[in-house]
C-alpha positions as CSV (number, residue, x, y, z in Angstrom):
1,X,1.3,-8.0,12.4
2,X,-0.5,-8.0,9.1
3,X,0.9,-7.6,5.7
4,X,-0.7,-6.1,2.5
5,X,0.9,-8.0,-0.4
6,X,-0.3,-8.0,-3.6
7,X,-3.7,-7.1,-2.6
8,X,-3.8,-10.0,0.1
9,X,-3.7,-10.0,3.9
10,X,-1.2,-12.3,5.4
11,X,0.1,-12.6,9.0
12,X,4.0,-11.6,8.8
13,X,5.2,-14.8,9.5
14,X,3.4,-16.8,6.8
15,X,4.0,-13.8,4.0
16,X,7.6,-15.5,2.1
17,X,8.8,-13.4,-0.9
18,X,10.9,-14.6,-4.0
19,X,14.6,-13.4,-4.3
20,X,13.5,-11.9,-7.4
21,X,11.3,-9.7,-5.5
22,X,11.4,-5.8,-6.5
23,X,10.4,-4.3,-3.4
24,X,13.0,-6.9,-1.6
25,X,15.8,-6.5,-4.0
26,X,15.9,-2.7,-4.4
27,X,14.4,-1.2,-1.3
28,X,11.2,-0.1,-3.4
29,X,8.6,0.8,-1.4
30,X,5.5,2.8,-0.6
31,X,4.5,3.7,3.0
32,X,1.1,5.8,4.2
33,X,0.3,6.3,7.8
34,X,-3.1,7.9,8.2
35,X,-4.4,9.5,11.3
36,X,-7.4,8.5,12.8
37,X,-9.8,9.1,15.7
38,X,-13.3,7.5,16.7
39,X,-13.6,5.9,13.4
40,X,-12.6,9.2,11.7
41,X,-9.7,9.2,9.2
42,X,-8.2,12.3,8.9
43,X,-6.6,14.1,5.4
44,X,-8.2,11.4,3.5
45,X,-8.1,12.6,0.4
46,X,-4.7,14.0,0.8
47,X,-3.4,10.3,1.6
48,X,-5.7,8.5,-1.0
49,X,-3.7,11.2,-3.8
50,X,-0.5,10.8,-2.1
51,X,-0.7,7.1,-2.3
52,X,-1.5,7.3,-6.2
53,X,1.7,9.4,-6.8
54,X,3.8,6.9,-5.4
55,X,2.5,3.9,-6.8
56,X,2.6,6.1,-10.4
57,X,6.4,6.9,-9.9
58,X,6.7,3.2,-9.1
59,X,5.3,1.9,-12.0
60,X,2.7,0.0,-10.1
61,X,-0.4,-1.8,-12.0
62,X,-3.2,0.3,-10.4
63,X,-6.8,-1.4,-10.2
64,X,-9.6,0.6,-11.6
65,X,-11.6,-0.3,-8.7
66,X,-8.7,1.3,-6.6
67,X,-11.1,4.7,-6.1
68,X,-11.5,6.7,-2.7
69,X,-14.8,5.2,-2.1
70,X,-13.1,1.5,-2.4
């Protein structure tokens, strides 16, 4: 399995997070499943909006290159 952290993509087994850890000390999260077909992602924009809430109400640093097109 691959892991998203920070921006990075580790395998699960060589991802280790601190004790001090947000996410690992409170439950924080954010968690997207998109929908896709034949190289087709469905509801997009919906998901890419969605996502942006989340990681607003979590007080996340968002990149500015973080866009729909990236």
């Amino acid at each position: 399995m691959i892991v998203n952290f920070n921006g990075g993509l580790f395998q699960a087994d060589q991802l280790h997070l601190s004790i001090n850890n947000r996410g690992l000390k409170y439950g924080d999260s954010i968690f997207e499943t998109l929908k896709s077909k034949r190289l087709t992602c469905y509801f997009l924009e919906e998901h890419y909006f969605r996502l942006m809430a989340s990681m607003r109400m979590l007080r996340m640093e968002i990149p500015m290159n973080f866009s729909p097109v990236f």
